[in-house]
Each structure stands twice: as structure tokens, then as C-alpha cells.
C-alpha positions as CSV (number, residue, x, y, z in Angstrom):
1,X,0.0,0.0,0.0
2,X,1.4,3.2,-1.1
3,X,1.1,6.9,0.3
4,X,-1.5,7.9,-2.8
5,X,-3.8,5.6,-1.2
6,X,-4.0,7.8,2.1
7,X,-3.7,11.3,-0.3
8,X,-7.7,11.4,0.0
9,X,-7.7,11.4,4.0
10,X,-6.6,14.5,6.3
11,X,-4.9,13.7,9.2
12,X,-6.1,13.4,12.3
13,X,-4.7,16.3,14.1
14,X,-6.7,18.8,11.8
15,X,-10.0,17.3,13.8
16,X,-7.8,18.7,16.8
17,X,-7.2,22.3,15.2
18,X,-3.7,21.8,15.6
19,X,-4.1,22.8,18.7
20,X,-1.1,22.0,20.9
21,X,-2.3,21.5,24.4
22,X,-5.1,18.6,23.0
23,X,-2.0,17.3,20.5
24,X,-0.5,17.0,23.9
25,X,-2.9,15.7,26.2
26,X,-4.2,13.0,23.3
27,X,-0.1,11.9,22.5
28,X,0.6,11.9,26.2
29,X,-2.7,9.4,26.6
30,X,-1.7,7.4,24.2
31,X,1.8,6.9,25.5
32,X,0.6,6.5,28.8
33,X,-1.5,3.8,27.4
34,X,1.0,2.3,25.2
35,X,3.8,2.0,27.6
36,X,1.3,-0.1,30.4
37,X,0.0,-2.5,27.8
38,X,3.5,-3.3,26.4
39,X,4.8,-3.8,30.4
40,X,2.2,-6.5,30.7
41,X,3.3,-9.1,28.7
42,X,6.8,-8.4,30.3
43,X,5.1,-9.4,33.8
44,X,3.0,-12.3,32.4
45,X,6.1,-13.6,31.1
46,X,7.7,-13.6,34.5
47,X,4.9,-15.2,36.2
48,X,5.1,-17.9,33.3
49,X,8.5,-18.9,33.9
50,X,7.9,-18.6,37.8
51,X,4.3,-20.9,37.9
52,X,5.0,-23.6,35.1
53,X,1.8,-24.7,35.8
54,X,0.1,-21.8,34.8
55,X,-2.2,-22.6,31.9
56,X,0.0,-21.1,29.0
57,X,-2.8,-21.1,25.9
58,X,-5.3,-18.3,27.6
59,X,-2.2,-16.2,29.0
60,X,-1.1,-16.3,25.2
61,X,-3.7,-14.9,24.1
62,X,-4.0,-12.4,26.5
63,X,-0.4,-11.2,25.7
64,X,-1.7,-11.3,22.1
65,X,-4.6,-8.9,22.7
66,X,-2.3,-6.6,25.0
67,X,0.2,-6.2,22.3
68,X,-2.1,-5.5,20.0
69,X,-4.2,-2.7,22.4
70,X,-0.9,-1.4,22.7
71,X,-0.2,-1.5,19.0
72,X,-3.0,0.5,18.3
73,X,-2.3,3.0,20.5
74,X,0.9,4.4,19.4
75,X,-0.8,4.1,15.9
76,X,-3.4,6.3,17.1
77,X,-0.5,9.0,17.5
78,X,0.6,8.5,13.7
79,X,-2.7,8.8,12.6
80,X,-2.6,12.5,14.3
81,X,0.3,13.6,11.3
82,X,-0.5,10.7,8.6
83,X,-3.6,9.3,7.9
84,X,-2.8,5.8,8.0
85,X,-6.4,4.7,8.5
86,X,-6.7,1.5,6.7
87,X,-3.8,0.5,9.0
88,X,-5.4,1.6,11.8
89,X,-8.4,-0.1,11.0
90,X,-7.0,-3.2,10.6
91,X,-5.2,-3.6,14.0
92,X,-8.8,-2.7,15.3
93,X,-9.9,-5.8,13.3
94,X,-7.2,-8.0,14.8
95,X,-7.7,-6.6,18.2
96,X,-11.4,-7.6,17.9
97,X,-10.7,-10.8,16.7
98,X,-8.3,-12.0,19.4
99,X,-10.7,-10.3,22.1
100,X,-13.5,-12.5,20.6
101,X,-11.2,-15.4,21.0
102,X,-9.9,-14.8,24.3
103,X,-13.9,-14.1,25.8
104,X,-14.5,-17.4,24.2
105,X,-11.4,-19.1,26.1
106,X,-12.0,-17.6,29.1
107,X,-16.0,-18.1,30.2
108,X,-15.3,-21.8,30.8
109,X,-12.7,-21.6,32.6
110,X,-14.9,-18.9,34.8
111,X,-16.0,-21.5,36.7
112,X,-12.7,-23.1,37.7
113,X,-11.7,-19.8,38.5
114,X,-14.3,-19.1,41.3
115,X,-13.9,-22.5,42.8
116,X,-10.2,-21.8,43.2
117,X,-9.8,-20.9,47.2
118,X,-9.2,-17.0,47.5
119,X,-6.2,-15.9,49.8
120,X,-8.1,-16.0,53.0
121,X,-8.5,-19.7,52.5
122,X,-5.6,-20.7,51.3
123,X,-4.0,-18.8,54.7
124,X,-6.8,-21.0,56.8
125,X,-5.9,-24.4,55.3
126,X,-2.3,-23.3,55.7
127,X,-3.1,-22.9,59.6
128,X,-4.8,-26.1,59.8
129,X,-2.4,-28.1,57.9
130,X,0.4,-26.4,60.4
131,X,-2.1,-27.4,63.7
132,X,-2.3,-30.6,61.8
133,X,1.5,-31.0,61.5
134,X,1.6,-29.7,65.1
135,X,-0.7,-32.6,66.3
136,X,1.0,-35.6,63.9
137,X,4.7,-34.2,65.6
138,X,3.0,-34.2,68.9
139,X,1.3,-38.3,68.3
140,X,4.8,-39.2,66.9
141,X,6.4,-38.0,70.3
142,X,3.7,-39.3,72.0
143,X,5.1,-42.9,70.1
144,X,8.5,-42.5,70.8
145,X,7.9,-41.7,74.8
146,X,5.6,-45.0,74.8
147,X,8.4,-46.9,72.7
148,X,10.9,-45.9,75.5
149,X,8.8,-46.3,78.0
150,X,7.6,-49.5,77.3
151,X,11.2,-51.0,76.5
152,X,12.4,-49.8,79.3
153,X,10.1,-52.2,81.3
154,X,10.5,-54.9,79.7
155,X,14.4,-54.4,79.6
156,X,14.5,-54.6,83.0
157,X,12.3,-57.7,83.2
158,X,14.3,-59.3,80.5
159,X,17.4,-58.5,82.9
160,X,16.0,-60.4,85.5
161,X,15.1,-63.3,83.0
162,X,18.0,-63.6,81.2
163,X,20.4,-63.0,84.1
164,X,19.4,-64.9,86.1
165,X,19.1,-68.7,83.6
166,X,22.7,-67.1,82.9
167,X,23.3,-67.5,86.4
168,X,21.5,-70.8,86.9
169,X,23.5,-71.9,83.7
170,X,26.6,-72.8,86.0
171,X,25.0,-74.8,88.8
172,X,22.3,-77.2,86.4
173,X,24.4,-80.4,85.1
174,X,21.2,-82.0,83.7
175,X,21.5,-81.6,79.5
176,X,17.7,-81.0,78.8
177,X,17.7,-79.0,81.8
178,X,20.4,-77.1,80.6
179,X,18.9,-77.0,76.8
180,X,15.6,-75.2,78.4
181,X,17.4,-72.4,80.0
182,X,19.5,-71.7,76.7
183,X,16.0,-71.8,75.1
184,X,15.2,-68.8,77.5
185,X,17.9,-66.8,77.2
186,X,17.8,-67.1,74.0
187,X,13.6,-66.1,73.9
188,X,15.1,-63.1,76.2
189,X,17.8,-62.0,73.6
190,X,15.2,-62.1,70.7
191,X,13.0,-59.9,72.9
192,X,15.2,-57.2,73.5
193,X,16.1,-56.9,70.2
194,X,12.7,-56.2,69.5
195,X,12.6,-53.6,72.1
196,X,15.8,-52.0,69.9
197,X,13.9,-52.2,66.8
198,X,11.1,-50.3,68.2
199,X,13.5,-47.8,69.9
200,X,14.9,-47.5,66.9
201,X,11.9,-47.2,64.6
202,X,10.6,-44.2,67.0
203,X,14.1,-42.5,66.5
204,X,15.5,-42.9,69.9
205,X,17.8,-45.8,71.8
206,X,21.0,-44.2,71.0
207,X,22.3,-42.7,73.7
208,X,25.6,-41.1,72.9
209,X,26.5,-40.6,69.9
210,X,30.4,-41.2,69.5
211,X,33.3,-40.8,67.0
212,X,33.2,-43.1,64.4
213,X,35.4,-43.6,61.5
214,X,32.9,-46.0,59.1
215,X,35.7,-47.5,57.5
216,X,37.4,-49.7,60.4
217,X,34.2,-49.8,62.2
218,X,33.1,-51.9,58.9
219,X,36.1,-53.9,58.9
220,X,35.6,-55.0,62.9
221,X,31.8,-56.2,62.1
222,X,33.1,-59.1,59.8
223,X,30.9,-58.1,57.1
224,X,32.1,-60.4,54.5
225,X,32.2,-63.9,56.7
226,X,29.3,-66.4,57.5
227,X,27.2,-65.2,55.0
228,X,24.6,-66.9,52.5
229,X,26.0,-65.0,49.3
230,X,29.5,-63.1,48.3
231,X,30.2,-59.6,50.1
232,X,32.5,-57.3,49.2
233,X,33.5,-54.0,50.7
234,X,35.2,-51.1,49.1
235,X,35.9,-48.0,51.4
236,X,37.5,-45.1,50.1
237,X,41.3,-44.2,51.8
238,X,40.2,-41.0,53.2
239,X,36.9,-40.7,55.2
240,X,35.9,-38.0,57.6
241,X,34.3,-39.4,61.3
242,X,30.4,-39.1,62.2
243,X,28.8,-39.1,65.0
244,X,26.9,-42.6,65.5
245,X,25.6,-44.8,68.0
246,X,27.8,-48.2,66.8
247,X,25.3,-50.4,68.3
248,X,22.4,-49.0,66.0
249,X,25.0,-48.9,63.2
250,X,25.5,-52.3,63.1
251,X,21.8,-53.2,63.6
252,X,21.3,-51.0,60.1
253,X,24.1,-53.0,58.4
254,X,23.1,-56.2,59.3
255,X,19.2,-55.6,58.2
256,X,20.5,-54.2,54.7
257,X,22.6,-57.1,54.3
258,X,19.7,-59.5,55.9
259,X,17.0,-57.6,53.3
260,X,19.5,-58.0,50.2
261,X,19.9,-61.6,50.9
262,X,16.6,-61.6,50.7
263,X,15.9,-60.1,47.8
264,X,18.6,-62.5,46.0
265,X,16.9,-65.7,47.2
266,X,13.5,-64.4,46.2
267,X,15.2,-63.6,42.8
268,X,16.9,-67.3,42.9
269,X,20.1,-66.1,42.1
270,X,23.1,-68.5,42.7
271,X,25.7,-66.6,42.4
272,X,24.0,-63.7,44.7
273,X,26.6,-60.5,45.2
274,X,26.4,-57.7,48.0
275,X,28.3,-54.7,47.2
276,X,29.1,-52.6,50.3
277,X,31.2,-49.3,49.4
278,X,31.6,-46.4,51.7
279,X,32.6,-43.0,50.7
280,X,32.7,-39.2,50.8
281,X,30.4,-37.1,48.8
282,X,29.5,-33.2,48.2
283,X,25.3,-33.6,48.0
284,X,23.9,-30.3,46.4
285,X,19.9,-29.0,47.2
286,X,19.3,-30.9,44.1
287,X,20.3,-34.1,45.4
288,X,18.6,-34.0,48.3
289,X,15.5,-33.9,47.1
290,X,15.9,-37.5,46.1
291,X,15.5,-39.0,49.8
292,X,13.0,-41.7,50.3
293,X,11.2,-39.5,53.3
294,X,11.6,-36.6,54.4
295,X,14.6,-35.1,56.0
296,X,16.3,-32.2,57.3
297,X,19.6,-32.4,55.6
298,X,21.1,-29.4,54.6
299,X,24.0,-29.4,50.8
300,X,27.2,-29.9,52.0
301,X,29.8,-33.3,52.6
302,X,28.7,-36.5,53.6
303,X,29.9,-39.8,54.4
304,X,27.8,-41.7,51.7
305,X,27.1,-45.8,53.4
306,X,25.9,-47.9,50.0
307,X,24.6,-51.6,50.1
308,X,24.1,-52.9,46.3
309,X,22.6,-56.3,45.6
310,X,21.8,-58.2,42.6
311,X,18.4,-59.3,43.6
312,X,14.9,-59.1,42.3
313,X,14.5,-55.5,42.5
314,X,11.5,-53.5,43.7
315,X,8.2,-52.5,42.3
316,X,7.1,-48.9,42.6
317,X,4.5,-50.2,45.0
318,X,7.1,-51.7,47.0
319,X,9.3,-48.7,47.6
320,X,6.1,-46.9,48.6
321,X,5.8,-49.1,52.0
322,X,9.0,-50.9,52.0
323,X,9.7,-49.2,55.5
324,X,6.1,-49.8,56.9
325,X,6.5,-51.6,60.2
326,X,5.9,-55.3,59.5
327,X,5.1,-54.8,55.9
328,X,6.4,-57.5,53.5
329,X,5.7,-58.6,49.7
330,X,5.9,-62.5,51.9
331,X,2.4,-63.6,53.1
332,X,2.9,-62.5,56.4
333,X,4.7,-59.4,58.2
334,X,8.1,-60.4,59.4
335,X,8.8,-57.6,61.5
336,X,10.5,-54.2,61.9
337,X,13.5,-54.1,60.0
338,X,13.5,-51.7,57.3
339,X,11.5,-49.6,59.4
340,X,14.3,-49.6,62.5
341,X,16.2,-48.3,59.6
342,X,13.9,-45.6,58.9
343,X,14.4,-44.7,62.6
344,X,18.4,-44.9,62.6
345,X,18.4,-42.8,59.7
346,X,16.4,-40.0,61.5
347,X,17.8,-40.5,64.3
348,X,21.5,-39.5,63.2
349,X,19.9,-36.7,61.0
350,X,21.2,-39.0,58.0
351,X,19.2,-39.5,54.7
352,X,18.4,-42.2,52.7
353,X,18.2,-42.8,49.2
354,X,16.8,-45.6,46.9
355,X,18.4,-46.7,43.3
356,X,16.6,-49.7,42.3
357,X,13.5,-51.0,39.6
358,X,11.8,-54.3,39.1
359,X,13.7,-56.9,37.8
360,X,16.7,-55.2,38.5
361,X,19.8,-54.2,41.2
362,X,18.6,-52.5,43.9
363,X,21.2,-50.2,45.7
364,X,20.5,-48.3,49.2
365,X,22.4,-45.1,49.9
366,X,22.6,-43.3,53.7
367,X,24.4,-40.4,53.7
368,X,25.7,-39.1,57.3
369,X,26.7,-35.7,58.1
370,X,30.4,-35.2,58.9
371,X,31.3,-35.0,62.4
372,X,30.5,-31.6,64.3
373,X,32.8,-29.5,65.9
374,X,31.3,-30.7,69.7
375,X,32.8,-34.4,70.4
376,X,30.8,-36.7,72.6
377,X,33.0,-39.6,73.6
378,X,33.3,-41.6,76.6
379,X,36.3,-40.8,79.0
380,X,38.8,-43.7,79.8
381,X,38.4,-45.0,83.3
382,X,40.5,-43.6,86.0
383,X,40.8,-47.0,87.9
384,X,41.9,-49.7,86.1
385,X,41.4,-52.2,88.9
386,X,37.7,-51.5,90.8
387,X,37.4,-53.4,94.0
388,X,34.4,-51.4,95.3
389,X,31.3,-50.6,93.0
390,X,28.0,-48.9,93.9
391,X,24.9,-50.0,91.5
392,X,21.7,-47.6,91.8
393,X,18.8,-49.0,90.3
394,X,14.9,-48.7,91.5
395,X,14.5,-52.6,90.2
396,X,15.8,-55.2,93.3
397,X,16.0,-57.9,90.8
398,X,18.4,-56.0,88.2
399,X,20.4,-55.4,91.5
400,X,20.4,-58.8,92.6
401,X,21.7,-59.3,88.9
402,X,24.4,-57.0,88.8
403,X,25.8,-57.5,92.0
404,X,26.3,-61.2,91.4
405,X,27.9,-61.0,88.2
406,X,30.3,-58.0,90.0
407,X,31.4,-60.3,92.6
408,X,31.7,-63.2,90.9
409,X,34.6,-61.1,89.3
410,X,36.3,-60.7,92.8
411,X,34.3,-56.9,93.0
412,X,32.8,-55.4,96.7
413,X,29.4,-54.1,95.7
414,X,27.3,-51.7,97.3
415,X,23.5,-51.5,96.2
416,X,20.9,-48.4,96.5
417,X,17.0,-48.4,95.2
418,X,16.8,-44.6,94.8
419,X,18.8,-41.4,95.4
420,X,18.7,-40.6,98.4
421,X,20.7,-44.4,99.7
422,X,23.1,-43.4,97.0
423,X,23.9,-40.1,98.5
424,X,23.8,-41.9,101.5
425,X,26.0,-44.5,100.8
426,X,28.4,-41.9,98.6
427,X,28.9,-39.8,101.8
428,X,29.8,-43.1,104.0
429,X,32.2,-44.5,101.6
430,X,33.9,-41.7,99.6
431,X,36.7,-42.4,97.7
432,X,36.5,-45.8,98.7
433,X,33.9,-46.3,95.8
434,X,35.9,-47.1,92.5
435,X,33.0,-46.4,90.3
436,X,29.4,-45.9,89.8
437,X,26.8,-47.4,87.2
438,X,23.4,-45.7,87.6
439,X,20.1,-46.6,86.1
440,X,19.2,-43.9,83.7
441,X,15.4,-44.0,84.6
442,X,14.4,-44.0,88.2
443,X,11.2,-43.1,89.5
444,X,12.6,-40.0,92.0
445,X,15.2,-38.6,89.0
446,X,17.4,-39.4,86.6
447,X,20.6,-41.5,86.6
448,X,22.0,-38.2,84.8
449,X,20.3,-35.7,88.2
450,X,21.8,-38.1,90.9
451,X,25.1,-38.1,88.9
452,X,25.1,-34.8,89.0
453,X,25.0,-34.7,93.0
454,X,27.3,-37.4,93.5
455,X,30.0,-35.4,91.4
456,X,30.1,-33.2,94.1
457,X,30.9,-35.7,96.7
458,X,33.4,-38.5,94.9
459,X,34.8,-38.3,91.3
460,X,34.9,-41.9,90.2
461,X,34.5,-43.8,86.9
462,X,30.6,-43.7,86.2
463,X,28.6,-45.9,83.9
464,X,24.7,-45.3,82.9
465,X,23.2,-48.3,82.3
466,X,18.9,-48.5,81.0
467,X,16.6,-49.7,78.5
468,X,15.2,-46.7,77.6
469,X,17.6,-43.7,76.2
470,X,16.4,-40.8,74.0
471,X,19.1,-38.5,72.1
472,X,22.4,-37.5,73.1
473,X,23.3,-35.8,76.7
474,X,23.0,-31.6,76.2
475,X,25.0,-30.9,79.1
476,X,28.9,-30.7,78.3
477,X,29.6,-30.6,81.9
478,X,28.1,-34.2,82.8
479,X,28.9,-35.9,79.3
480,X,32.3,-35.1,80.8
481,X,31.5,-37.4,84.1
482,X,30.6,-40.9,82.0
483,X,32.9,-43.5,81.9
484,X,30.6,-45.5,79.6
485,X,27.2,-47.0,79.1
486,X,25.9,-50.4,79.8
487,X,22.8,-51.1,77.5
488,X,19.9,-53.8,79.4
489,X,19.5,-56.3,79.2
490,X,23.1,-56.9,80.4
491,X,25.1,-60.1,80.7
492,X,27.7,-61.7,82.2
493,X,30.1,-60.7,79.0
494,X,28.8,-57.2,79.7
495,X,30.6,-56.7,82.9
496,X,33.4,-58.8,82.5
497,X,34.4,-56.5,78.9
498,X,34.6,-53.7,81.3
499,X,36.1,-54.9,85.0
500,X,36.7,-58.5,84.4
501,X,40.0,-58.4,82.8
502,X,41.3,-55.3,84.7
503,X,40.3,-57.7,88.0
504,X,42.0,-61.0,86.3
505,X,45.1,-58.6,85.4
506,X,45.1,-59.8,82.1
């Protein structure tokens, strides 16, 4: 289209008189007007690229009818000097058309629109899922106190049971006789390993957590021997320590290595291969968002424990309950393994990670965070050679336990049911006492309280013993006191690791 073709037009600004102050108000408009619609699309691009989910076809079209509003405004200002009508008149036509297009678009999503929840809601389902959250953390503690509380009893009852067929062991000569009381200690051991599991599934039953280098703390446990199919270990030459509970570390090795046998016989595998590889890794944001629940894991270095097997592999529906308590793809649940590990995990602020399909390897990834700054390890004893022991614990049975397996080890023993016979006895004997082991849970206070009186009155070697124990110690200044711990249900082995060879001077 040439210039002839708008020769028969005037322009616009001759309807204005050329008169400068409605040139400028009608330019200025139009600028105005111009410059708003054209920042529009800028925004609705930024919201686009912020909220994916954002249905793009309607915001399209709204950038397309924008534009074009816009358009047609700074036209409008041409038209004033040059009467490019026809133009003008067509980006009118195209504005109509996409507003015709975009009404159509839009009424049926009206609908969806006003069902979505305004502001207002969306801040009152935030509060209730937070009171919900609020009451789920409080049910879970709830769990965990129960958990504790309930191994704790039956610790101390499987003390008694198991202690004492240990200590009937030695006087019964009678085989079948002798047979039954194995049968019981060994009903006892399977019990409290149950408790441990359950401890462990709440996310408690560590008690301190020490320094642990993963690599010869592997090497110790023996991975490799007396098992149903090859395992090899790899560990990388330079690992940093964590803090861990080694007892609870070895209960998570042993059910991986348990579950990947498992997997391989249920696969029927002959030539079944565990792969167990420890290393250090730098886990970004990105990574972490890969854990199989949730976590609290902050990007940084970790101490990265694998277990790899060449077994059946699991389903998606398997991964989604595979640390259920008792939950099993068997007939019947066999127990709380997977879901102790769930526990241990939390429970050293670790996270875990899953690598595995159906019909193919299945590996299991815990990544621990490197050891803090604070150290919590036990001190070494100041007497090498007890002859004088006070036990404190609110259970006469557990005494009667202890003290026998004490003096059968050439070791005096003194023996108080609550605090204030400790404080008592602490007083009468003084430095006579060679060391302390205090129940952790007493009905009047703590193991942890008493100790904390009886440092000032003797400083001697001091062991906690329970079957209930939640979390690390907070206070420095009686971490500081312990000599060690003594987990129930206790043996004869338990005592004799700790005074018996000092005793035998061995």
C-alpha cells in the first residue's frame, strides 16, 4: 500500500485544530496507554517462567490482545500527522478478533476460576495443615515416649530373666535341663532386640553418639564372613568421622545385608553379590531432594554408606511401603526391619536414598553428616582395677543381677534403690567407691540428676546403664563425668568386657 492511497484522508490532528495543548494531552494518553500495555506481557512472562503450571494457551492470548491494544495506540499517535487509517483499521480488526477469541477461552474456565480458594483460604488451610502438622509431631512423640517407655520395662524384666538362667547356667548339670534355659535366654535375647527395633523405629535408643570412623568400624563387624552369598566391601582411603551410635549402626548394616539376601533368594540367584562401598560425597539441594522421606539435611559433605545387591529388585508399589513396620511382599509381616532403619536414619539426622526397579539391582544409599565441631565420647576410666562398685537401680532384681555378676569377678558391691541411699552410701564411703553405674530411669530422678550430686561428693568412673535412652546428653559438663554405658538387658560378657579383665590382670 502506497502513500497515494491515504492522499484522500486529512490527518487526524486537523479534527484537533492543531491545537497543541489537545495534541499533547491525546499523545501523552496514548503513551501513557501504550507503555502499560507493552509492560504487561513483560510481567505475564515472569509469572510464566515462575508458575509452570500456569495454563499457557489463555495467557497467550491475553499477551496477544495486550500487544495489539498497545499496537493501536501508538498508531493512534501516527494517525494525528499521517492518515494511515486503513492500518489503523485493521489492527482494530485484529484486536477484535483475538478479544473474541480470548472471551470465548475464558468463560469456561470462569467457573474453575471461582472454585479456586481465595487468599483468605488458602491462609486457613495453611493454619490447619500447620495445627495438623503440630498434632502428627505431637502423636509421633507421643510414640517415641511410649516406645521408651515400654522398652524400658520390659528391659528390666528381660534382665532379670536372662540374668538370672545365665546365672542358673553354672549350677544345672542336667543336659535337657540345661537346653531349656538356653531356650530362654535365648527367647530373652530375641525380645530385647525387638525392644531395639522399636526404639529404633521411633528414633531414639541411641544414647551417645560417638566418633566413628565407618571405615574400620566396617572392617571389625566381619561383614564379608558367615554369609549366604559373596560380600565385598570397598571403602574409600580418606573418610571424615560421624557421630553414630555403633550399636544402632550395626543393627542398620546387618538388616541391609539381611534384606539384600533376601531379595537375591527371592530372585533365585546362585551366584548372589552384596556390594558394600563407603565414601565421601559433596550432596547439592538438588540431590537431596531424592531422599525416600523426608529429612532435614542441609547441601554440603557427607559420608555416603551404599549396600548394592543383585536381587529381584523393587516394584514402585514396594518402595512406597517398604519401611512400613511389619510390611512385607511375603504372606505375612516379618517384623520391623526396614522400618528400625527408617528410625536410625532420623535418628543421626542422615538421609536415605533408593536406586533400584523391578527386575533389576537394587542399591541403598545413607548419607551421614560429617562429624560436628562438639565431640561426645566416653572418658577412659580412672581405675583400672575396681574393688568397690556402687549400682543404683529402682528394680531389686536387676540389683540382685548385677551384684552377682560383679562379685563373681572378685568386686565389693554396694547397692541403692533410689537417690537418696546413694547419696547416703556416697557420703559413708567416699573415695572408697571405685565407680558408679546408675540406672538412667528412676522413678525420684534421673541417673543423669543423681550423677550430677554425687560429682560433688566422689569423682569416680561412672557408667549409665537402661533400656530406655532418647538422644544425646545436652550438658557438656556431665557428658564429661561418663565412663561409659551399659545397655539392658546386660550379661555376664557385659561386665566382664569392662572390669573383668582389669580384675583377672590380664
Amino acid at each position: 500500500m502506497d502513500s497515494s492511497s491515504f492522499s484522500a484522508f486529512m490527518p487526524h490532528g486537523m479534527c484537533y485544530m492543531w491545537r497543541w495543548d489537545i495534541l499533547i494531552l491525546h499523545v501523552g494518553s496514548d503513551l501513557l496507554i501504550a507503555a502499560a500495555y507493552f509492560s504487561i506481557p513483560a510481567a505475564l512472562f515472569v509469572l510464566i517462567r515462575k508458575r509452570p503450571d500456569i495454563p499457557r494457551g489463555i495467557i497467550k492470548l491475553f499477551v496477544a490482545f495486550i500487544l495489539l491494544c498497545g499496537i493501536t495506540h501508538v498508531v493512534s499517535i501516527f494517525v494525528i500527522w499521517q492518515p494511515i487509517y486503513i492500518v489503523q483499521g485493521m489492527l482494530k480488526l485484529a484486536t477484535g478478533i483475538v478479544s473474541v477469541i480470548t472471551a470465548i477461552v475464558l468463560w469456561p474456565l470462569i467457573p474453575k476460576i471461582i472454585a479456586m480458594p481465595s487468599v483468605t483460604d488458602l491462609e486457613l488451610r495453611n493454619s490447619e495443615i500447620a495445627a495438623l502438622n503440630k498434632r502428627l509431631e505431637s502423636r509421633l512423640e507421643s510414640l517415641s515416649t511410649l516406645a521408651g517407655g515400654v522398652s524400658h520395662e520390659f528391659n528390666n524384666l528381660l534382665t532379670v530373666i536372662a540374668g538370672n538362667a545365665e546365672l542358673l547356667e553354672q549350677s544345672i548339670l542336667d543336659p535337657d535341663d540345661r537346653r531349656k534355659l538356653t531356650a530362654i535366654q535365648r527367647a530373652a535375647h530375641n525380645s530385647a532386640d525387638i525392644c531395639a527395633k522399636m526404639l529404633a523405629y521411633s528414633g531414639s535408643g541411641h544414647f551417645v553418639m560417638e566418633e566413628i570412623d565407618l571405615g574400620p568400624f566396617l572392617n571389625k563387624l566381619k561383614l564379608t564372613e558367615y554369609r549366604k552369598h559373596a560380600v565385598s566391601l570397598q571403602v574409600e582411603a580418606k573418610l571424615s568421622n560421624i557421630q553414630g551410635s555403633p550399636g544402632q549402626l550395626k543393627q542398620l548394616l546387618e538388616t541391609l545385608i539381611t534384606n539384600s539376601e533376601e531379595a537375591i533368594d527371592e530372585a533365585g540367584h546362585e551366584d548372589g553379590k552384596i556390594h558394600v562401598a563407603v565414601y565421601q560425597k559433596h550432596l547439592d539441594t538438588q540431590d537431596l531432594q531424592r531422599t525416600e522421606f523426608e529429612h532435614h539435611c542441609e547441601a554440603g559433605d557427607y559420608v555416603i554408606l551404599e549396600v548394592n545387591d543383585n536381587g529381584t529388585g523393587l516394584s514402585p508399589e514396594t518402595r512406597e511401603h517398604m519401611f512400613e513396620p511389619y510390611f512385607t511382599t511375603k504372606f505375612t509381616g516379618r517384623g520391623l526391619g526396614l522400618a528400625a532403619v527408617q528410625g536410625i536414619v532420623r535418628g543421626h539426622n542422615a538421609c536415605l536414598f533408593v536406586d533400584s526397579e523391578l527386575s533389576r539391582s537394587s542399591t541403598i544409599s545413607i548419607a551421614f553428616p560429617l562429624l560436628s565441631t562438639k565431640k561426645t565420647s566416653y572418658n577412659p576410666p580412672r581405675c583400672r582395677e575396681p574393688e568397690l562398685v556402687l549400682i543404683v537401680d529402682d528394680e531389686e532384681q536387676v540389683l540382685r543381677v548385677a551384684r552377682t555378676y560383679l562379685e563373681e569377678l572378685g568386686i565389693q558391691v554396694l547397692t541403692a534403690e533410689n537417690s537418696t541411699e546413694a547419696l547416703a552410701l556416697a557420703l559413708q564411703y567416699g573415695q572408697q567407691i571405685d565407680a558408679l553405674i546408675l540406672d538412667y530411669l528412676m522413678p525420684d530422678e534421673t541417673g543423669l540428676e543423681l550423677l550430677e550430686k554425687l560429682a560433688n561428693i566422689i569423682e569416680v568412673d561412672t557408667y549409665l546403664t537402661s533400656g530406655f535412652t532418647r538422644g544425646e546428653i545436652g550438658d557438656p559438663a556431665l557428658h564429661a563425668l561418663l565412663t561409659g554405658f551399659i545397655a539392658k538387658p546386660f550379661n555376664r560378657k557385659d561386665f566382664e568386657q569392662i572390669f573383668g579383665k582389669q580384675n583377672k590382670g590380664t
